[in-house]
Backbone as JSON Lines, residues from 0, in Angstrom:
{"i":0,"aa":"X","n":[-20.81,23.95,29.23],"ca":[-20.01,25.14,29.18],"c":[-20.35,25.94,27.92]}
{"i":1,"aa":"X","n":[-20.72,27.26,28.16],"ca":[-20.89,27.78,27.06],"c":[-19.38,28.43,26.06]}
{"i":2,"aa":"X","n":[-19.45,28.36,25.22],"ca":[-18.39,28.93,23.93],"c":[-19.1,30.11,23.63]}
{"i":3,"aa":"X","n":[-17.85,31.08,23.86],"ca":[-18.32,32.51,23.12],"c":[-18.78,32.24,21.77]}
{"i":4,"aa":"X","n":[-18.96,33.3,20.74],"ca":[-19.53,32.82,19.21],"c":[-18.73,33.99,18.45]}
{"i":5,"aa":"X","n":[-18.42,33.24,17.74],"ca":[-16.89,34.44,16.55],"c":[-18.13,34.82,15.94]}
{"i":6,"aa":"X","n":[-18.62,36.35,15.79],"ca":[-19.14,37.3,14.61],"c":[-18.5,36.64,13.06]}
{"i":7,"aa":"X","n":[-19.59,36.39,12.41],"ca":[-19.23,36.27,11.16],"c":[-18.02,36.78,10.2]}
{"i":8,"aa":"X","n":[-18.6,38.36,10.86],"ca":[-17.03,39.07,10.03],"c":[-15.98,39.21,10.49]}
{"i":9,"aa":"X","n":[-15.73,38.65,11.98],"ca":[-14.18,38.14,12.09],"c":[-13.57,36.85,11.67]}
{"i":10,"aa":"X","n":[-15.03,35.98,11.64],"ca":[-14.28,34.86,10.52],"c":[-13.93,35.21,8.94]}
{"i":11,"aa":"X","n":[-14.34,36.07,8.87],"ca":[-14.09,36.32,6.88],"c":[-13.17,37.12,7.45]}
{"i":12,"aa":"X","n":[-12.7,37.94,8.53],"ca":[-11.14,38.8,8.58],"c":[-9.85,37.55,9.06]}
{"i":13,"aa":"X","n":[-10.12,36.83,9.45],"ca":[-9.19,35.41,10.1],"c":[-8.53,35.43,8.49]}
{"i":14,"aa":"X","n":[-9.76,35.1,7.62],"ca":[-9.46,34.11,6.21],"c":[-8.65,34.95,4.99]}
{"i":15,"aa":"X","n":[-8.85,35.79,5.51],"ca":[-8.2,37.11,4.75],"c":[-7.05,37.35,5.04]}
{"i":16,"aa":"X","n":[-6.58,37.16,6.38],"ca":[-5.79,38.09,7.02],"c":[-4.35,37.22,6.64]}
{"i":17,"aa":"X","n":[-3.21,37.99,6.07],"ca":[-2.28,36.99,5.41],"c":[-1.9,35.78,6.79]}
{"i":18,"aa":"X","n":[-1.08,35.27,7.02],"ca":[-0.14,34.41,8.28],"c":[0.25,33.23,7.67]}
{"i":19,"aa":"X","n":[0.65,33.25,8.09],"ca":[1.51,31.35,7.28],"c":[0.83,30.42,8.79]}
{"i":20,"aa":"X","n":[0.52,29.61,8.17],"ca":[0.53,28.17,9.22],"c":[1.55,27.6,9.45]}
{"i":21,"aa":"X","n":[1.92,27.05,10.58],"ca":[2.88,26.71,10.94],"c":[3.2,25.22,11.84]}
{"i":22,"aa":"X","n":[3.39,24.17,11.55],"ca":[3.66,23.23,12.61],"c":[4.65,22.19,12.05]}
{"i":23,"aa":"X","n":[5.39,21.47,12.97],"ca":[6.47,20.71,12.9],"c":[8.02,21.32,12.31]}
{"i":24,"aa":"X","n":[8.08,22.79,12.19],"ca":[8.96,23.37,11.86],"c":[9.02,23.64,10.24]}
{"i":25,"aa":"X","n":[7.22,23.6,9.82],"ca":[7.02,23.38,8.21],"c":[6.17,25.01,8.33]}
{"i":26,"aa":"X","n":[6.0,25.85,7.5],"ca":[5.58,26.75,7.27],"c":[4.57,26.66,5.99]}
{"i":27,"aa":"X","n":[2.89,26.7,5.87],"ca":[2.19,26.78,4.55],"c":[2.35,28.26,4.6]}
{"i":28,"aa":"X","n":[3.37,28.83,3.63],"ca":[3.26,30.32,3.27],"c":[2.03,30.75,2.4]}
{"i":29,"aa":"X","n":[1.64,29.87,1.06],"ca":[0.68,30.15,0.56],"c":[0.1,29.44,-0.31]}
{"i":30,"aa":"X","n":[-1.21,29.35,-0.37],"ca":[-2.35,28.42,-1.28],"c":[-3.05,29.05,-2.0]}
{"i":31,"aa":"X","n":[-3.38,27.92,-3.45],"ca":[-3.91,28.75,-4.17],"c":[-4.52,27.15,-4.98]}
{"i":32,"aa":"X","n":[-5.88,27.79,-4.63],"ca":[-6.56,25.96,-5.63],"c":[-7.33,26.67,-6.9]}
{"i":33,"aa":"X","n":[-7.7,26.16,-8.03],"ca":[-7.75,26.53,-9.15],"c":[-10.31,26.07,-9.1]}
{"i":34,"aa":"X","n":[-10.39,27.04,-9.87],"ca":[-11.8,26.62,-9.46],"c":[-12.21,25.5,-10.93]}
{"i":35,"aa":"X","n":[-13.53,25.39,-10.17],"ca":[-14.18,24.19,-11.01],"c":[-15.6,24.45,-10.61]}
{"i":36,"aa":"X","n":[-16.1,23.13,-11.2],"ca":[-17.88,22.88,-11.18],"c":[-17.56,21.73,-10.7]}
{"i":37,"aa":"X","n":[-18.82,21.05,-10.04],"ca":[-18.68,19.55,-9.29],"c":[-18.72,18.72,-10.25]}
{"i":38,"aa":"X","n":[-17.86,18.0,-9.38],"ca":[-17.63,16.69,-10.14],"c":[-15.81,16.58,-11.28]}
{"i":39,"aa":"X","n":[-16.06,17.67,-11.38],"ca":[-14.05,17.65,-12.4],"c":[-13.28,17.69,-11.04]}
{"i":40,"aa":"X","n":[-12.34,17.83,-11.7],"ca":[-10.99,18.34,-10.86],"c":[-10.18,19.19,-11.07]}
{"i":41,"aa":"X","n":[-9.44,19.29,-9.64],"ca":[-8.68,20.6,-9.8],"c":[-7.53,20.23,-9.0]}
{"i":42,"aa":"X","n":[-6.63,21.71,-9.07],"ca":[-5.27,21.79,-8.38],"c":[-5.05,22.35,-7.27]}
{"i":43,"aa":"X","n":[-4.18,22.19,-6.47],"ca":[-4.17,22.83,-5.38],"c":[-2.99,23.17,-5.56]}
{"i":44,"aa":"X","n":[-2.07,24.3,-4.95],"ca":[-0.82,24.47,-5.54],"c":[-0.11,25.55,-3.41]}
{"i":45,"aa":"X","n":[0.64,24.93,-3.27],"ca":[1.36,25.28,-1.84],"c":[2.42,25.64,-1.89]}
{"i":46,"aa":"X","n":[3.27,26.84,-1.13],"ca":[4.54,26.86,-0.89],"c":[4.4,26.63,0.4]}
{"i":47,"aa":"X","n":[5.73,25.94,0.04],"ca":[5.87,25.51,2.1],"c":[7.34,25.52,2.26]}
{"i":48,"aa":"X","n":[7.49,26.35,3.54],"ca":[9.1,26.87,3.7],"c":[8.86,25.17,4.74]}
{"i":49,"aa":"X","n":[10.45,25.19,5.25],"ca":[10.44,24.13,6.11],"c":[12.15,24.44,7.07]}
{"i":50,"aa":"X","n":[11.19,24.99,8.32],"ca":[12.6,25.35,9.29],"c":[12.56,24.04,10.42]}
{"i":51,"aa":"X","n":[12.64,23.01,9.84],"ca":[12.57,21.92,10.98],"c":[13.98,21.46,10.89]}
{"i":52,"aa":"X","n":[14.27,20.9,11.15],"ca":[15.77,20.5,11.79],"c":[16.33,19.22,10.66]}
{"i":53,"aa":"X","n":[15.51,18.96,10.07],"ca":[15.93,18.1,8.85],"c":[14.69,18.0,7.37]}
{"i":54,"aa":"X","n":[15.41,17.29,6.36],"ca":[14.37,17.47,5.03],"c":[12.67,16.58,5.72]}
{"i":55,"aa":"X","n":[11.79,17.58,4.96],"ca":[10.52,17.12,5.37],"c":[10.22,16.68,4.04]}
{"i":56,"aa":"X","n":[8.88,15.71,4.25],"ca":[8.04,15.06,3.12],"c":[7.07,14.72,3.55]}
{"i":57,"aa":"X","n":[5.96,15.77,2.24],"ca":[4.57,15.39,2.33],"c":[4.5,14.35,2.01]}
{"i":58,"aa":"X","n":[4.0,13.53,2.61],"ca":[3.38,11.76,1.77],"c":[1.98,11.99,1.67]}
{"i":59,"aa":"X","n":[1.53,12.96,1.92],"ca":[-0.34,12.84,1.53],"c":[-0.9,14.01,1.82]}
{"i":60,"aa":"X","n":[-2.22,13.91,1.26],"ca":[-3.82,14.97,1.77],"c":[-5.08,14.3,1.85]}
{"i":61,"aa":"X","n":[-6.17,14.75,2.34],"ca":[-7.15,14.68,1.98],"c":[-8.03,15.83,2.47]}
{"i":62,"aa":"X","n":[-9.31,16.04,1.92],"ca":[-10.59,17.17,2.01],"c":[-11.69,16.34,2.08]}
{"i":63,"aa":"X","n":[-12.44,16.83,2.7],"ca":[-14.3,16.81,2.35],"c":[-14.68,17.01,1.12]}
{"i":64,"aa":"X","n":[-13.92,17.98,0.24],"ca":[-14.57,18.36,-1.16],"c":[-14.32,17.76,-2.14]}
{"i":65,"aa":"X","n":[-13.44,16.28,-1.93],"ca":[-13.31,15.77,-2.98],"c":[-13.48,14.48,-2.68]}
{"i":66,"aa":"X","n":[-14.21,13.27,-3.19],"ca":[-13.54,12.52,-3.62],"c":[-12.36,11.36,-3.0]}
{"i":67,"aa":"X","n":[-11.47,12.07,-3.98],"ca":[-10.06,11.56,-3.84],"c":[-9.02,12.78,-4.02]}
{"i":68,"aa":"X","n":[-7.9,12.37,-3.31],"ca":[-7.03,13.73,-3.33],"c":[-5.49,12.64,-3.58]}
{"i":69,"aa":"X","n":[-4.62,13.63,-4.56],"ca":[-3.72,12.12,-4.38],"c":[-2.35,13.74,-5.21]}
{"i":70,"aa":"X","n":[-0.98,13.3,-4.42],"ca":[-0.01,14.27,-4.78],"c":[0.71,13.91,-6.64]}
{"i":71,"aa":"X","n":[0.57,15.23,-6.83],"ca":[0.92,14.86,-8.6],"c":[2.44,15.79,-8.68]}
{"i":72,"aa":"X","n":[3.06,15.0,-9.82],"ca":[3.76,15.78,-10.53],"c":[3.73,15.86,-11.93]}
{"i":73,"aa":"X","n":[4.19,16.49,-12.51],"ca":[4.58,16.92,-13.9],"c":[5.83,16.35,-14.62]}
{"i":74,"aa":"X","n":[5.53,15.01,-15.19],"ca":[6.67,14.22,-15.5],"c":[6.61,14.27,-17.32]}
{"i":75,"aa":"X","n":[7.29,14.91,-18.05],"ca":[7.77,15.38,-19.45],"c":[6.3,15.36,-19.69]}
{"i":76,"aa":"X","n":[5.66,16.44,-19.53],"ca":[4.06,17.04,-19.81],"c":[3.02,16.67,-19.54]}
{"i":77,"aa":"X","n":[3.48,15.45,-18.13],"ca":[1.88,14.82,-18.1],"c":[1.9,14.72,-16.79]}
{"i":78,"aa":"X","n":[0.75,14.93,-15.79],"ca":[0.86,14.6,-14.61],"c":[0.86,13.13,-14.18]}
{"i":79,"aa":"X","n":[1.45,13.02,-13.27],"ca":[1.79,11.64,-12.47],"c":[1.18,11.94,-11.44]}
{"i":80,"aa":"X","n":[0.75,10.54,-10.33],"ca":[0.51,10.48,-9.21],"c":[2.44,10.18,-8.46]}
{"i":81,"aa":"X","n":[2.69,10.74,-7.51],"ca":[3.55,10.64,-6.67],"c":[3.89,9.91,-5.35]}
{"i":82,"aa":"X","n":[4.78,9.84,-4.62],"ca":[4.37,9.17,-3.3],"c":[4.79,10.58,-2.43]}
{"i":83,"aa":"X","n":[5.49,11.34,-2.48],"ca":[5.72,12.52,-1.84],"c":[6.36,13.47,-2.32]}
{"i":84,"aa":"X","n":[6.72,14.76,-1.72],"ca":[6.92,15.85,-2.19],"c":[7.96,15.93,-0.95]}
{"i":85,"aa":"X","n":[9.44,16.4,-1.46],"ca":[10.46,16.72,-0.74],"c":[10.82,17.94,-0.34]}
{"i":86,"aa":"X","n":[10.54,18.67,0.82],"ca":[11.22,20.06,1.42],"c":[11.96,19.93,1.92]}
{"i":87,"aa":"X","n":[13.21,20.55,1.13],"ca":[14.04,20.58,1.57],"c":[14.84,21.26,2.78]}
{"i":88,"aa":"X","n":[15.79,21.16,3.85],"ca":[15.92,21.61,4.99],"c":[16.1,22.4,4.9]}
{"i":89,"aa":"X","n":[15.85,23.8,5.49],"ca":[16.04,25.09,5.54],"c":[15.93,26.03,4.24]}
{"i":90,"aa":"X","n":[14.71,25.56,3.66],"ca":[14.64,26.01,1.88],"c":[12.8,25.58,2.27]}
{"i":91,"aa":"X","n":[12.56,26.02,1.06],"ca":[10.97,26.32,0.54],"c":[10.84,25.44,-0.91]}
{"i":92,"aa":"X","n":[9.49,25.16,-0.84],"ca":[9.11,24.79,-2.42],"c":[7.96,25.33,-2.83]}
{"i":93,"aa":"X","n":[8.0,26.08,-3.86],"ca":[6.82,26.53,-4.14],"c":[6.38,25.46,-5.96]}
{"i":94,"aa":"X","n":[4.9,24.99,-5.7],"ca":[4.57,23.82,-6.09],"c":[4.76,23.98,-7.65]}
{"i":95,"aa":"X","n":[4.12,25.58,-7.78],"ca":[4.18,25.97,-8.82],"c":[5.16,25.92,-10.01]}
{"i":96,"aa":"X","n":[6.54,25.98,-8.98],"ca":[7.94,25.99,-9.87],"c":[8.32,24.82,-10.05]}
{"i":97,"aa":"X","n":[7.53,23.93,-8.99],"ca":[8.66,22.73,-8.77],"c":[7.66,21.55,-10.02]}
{"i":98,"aa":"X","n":[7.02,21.85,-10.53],"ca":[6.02,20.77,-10.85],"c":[4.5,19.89,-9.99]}
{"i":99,"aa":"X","n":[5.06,20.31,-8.84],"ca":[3.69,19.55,-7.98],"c":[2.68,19.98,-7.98]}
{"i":100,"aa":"X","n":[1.88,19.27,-7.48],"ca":[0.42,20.12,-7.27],"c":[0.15,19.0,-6.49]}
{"i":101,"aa":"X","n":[-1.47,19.2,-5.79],"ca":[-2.26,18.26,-4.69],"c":[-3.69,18.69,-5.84]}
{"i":102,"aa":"X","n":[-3.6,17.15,-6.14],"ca":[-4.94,16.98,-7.31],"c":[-6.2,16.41,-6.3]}
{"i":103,"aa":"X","n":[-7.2,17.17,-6.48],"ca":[-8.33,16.7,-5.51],"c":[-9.52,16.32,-7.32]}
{"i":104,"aa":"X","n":[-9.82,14.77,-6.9],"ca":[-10.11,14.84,-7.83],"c":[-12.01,14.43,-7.62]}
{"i":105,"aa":"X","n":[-12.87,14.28,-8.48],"ca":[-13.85,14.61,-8.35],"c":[-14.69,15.09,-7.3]}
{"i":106,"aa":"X","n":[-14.49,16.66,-7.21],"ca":[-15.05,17.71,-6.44],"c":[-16.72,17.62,-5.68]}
{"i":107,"aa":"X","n":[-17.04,17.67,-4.65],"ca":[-18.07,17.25,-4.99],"c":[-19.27,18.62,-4.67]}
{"i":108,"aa":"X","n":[-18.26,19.69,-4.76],"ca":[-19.23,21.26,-5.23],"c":[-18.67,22.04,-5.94]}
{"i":109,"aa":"X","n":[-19.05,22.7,-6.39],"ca":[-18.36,23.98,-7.36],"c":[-16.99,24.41,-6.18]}
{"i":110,"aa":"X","n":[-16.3,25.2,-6.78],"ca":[-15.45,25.51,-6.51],"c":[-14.9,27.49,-6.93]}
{"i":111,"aa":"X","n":[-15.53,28.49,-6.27],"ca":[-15.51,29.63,-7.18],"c":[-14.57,30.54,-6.62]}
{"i":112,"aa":"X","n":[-14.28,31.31,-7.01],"ca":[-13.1,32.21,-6.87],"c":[-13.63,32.67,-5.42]}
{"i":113,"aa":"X","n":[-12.69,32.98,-4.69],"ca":[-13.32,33.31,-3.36],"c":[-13.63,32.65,-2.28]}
{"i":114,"aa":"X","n":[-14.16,31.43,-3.0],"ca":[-14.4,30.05,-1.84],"c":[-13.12,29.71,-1.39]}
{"i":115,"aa":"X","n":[-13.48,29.06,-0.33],"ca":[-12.35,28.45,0.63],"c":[-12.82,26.86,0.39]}
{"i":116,"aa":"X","n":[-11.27,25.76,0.89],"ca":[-11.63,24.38,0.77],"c":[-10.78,24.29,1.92]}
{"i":117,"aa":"X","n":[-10.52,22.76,2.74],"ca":[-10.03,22.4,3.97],"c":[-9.2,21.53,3.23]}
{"i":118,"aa":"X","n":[-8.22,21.57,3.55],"ca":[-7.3,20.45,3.26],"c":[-6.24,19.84,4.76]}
{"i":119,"aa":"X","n":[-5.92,18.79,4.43],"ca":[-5.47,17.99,5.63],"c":[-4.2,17.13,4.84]}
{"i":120,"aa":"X","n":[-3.27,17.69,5.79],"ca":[-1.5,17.44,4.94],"c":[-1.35,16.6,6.14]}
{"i":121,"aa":"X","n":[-0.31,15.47,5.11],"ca":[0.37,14.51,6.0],"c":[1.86,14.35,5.69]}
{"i":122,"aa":"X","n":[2.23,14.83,6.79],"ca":[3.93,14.65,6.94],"c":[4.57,13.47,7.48]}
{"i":123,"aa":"X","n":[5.17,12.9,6.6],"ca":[5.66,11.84,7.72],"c":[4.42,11.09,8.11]}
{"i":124,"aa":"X","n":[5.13,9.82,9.15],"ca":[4.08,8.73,9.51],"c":[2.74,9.38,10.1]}
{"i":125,"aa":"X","n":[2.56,10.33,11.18],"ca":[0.98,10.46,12.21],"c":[1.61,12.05,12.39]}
{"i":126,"aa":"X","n":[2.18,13.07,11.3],"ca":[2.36,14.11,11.57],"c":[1.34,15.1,10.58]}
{"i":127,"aa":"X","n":[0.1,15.43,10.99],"ca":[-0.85,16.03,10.35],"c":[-0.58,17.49,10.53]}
{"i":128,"aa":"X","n":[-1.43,18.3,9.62],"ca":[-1.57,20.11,9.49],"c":[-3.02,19.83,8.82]}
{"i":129,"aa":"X","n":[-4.2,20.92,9.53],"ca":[-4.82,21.39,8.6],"c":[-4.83,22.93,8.12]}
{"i":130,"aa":"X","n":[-5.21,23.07,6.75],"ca":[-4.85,24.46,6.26],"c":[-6.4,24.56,5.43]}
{"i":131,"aa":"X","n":[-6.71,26.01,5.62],"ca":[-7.86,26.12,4.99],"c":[-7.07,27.09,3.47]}
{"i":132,"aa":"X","n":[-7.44,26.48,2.18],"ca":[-6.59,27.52,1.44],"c":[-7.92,28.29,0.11]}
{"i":133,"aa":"X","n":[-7.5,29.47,-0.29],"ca":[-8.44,29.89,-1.16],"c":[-8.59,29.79,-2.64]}
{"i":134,"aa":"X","n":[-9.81,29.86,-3.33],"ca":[-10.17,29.41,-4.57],"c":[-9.45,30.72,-5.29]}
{"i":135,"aa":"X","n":[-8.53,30.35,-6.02],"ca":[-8.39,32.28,-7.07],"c":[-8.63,31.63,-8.72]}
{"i":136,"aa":"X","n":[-7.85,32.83,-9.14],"ca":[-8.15,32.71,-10.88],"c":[-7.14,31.78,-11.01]}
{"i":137,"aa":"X","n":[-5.93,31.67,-10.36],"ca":[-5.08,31.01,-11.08],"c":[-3.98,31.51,-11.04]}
{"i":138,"aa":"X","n":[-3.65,33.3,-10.74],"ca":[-2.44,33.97,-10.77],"c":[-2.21,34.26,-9.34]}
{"i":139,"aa":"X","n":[-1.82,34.76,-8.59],"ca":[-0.88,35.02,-7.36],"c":[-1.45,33.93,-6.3]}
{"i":140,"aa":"X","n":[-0.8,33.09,-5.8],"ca":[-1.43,32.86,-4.66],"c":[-1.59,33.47,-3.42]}
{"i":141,"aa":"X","n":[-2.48,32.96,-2.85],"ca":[-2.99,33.58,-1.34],"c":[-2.4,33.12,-0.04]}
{"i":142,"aa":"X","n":[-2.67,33.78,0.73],"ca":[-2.05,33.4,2.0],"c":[-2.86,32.04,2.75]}
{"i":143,"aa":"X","n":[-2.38,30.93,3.22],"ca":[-2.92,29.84,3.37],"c":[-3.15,30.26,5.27]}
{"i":144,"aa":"X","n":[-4.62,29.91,5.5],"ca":[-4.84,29.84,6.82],"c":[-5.21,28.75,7.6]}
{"i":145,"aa":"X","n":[-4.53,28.88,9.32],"ca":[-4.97,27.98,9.79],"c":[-6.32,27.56,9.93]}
{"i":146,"aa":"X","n":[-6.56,25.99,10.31],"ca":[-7.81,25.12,10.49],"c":[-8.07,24.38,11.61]}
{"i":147,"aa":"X","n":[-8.58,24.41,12.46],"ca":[-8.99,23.45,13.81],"c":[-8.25,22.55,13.36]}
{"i":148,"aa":"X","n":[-7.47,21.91,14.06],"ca":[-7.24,20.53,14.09],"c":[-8.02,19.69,14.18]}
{"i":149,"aa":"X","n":[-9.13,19.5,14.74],"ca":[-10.01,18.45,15.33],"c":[-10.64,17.63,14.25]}
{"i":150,"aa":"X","n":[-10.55,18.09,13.05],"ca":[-10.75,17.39,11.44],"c":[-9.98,17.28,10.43]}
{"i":151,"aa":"X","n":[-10.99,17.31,9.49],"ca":[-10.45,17.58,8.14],"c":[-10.5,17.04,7.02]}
């Protein structure tokens, strides 16, 4: 069976184009990963509203571009590894305020403003999202877009 073929520049308008991702009643409003050179590490930083019917929790990630990916917080000035991140029911967390971040740690390409990375969220026991989110400077985040499911 043949598959039509997406023009290049409607994939760079997809990646652009704001939308929140959306599944299990969790919303990625917006991503924003911090750049690097291969091999360091970096941050990934998410708001995620959550209209599901009770409190959600990330218990994990992982990418292709790193490594290892493991959820951090900010415990009296130092990051920690975590076991999850709590959204609360009918409320948002944005990572930024709350202390979290998703540390992907030795990168295994540069990472430059502009680039995109795949990330793969785990909710709960076998409740996956993938989100493709973008590389910035560091100040506003971006709108996080959807990703095939079929990886990640």
């Amino acid at each position: 069976m043949n598959r039509p073929k997406i023009p290049g520049f409607l994939v760079a308008l997809m990646l652009a184009w704001p939308s929140a991702v959306s599944a299990h009643g969790l919303d990625i409003l917006s991503g924003n990963a911090l750049p690097v050179k291969a091999g360091e590490d970096t941050a990934v930083y998410l708001t995620i509203g959550n209209e599901a019917f009770h409190t959600e929790r990330l218990i994990g990630a992982s990418s292709e571009i790193a490594n290892k990916v493991e959820l951090h917080a900010d415990r009296d000035g130092r990051m920690v590894p975590v076991n999850g991140i709590e959204i609360p029911l009918d409320d948002r967390i944005d990572m930024r305020q709350t202390g979290h971040h998703i540390m992907l740690i030795g990168t295994k390409s540069d990472l430059t403003v502009g680039s995109v990375l795949r990330l793969r969220l785990q909710f709960g026991k076998n409740r996956f999202q993938n989100v493709i989110v973008r590389v910035g400077k560091g100040g506003a985040p971006a709108a996080a877009s959807p990703a095939p499911q079929g990886g990640g």
